[in-house]
C-alpha positions as CSV (number, residue, x, y, z in Angstrom):
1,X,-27.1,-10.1,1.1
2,X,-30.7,-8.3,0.4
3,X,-29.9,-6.8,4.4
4,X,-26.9,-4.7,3.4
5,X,-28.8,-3.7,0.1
6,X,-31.7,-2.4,2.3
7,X,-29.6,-0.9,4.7
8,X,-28.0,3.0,3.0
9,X,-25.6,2.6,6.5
10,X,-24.3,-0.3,5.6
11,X,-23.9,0.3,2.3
12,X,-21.9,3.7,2.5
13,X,-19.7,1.5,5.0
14,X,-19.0,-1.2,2.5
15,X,-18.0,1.8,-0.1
16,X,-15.6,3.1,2.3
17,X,-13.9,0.3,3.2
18,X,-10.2,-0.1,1.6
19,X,-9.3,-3.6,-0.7
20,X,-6.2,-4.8,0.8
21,X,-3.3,-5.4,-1.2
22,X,0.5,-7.1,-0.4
23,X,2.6,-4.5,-2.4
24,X,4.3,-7.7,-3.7
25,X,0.9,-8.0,-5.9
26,X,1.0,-4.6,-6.9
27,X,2.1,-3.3,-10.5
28,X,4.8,-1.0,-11.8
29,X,3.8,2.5,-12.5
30,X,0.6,2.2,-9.3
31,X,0.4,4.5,-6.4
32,X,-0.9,2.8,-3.0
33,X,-1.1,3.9,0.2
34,X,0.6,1.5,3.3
35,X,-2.1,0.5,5.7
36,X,-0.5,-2.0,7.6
37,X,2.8,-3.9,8.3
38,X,2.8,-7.2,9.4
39,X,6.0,-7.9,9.9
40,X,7.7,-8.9,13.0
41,X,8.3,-6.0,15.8
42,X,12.1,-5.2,14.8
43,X,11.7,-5.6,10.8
44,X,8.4,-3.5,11.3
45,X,10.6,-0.8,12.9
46,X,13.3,-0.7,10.3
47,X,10.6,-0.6,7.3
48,X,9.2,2.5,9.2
49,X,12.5,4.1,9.7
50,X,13.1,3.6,5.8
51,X,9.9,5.4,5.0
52,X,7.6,2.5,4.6
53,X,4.8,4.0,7.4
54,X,1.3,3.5,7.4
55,X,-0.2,6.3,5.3
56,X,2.8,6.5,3.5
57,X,2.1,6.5,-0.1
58,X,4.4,4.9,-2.4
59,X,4.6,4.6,-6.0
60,X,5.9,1.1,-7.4
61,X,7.9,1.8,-10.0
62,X,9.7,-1.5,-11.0
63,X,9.3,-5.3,-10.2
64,X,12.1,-7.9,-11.0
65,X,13.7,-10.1,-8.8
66,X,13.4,-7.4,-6.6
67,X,10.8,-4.1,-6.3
68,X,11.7,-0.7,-6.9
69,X,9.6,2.0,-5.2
70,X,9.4,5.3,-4.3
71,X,9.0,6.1,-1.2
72,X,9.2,10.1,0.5
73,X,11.1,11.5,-2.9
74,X,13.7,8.4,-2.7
75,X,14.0,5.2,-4.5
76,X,14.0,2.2,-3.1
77,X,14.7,-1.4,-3.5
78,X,13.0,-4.4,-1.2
79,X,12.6,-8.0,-1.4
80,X,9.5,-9.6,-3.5
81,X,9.2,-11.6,0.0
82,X,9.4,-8.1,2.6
83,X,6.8,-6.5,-0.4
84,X,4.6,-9.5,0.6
85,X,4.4,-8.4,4.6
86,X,3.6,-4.4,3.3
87,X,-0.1,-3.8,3.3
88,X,-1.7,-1.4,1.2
89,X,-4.5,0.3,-0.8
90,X,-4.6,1.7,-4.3
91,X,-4.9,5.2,-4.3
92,X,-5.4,8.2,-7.6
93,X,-1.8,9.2,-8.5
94,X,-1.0,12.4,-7.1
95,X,0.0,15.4,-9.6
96,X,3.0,17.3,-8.8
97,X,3.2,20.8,-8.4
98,X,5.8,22.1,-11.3
């Protein structure tokens, strides 16, 4: 551990790195960025073509039996289970211009 404190490389690489975050875990009202899907090939493909992309930020706004997000100026709702295979980051909420 004393290494990576010695080392101002390694350091500014640990800072950089992202926490990784199912968007299942993730609470109403947070904005997160997508990183990664791992979901299989074709479910992958139809998350992407709903707007769930890597770099895609999305804004959870609801969780119930199911999640509600917002997603590219649209809401919508996914499974607590397809939330679990969505990969993200938490990100600063972004202000909208008026």
């Amino acid at each position: 551990m004393s290494a990576s404190v010695n080392n101002s490389t390694s350091d500014s690489h640990l800072d950089a790195a992202p926490t990784l975050t199912p968007l299942s875990e993730v609470g109403p009202g947070v904005s997160v960025r997508i990183k990664q899907l791992s979901a299989s090939p074709e479910l992958s493909t139809r998350l992407r073509e709903m707007g769930f992309c890597e770099e895609q930020r999305v804004k959870l706004l609801s969780r119930n039996s199911n999640l509600i997000c917002q997603v590219c100026n649209a809401r919508l709702g996914i499974s607590s289970q397809l939330a679990g295979l969505i990969w993200v980051e938490h990100v600063k909420p972004q202000r909208l211009a008026a």
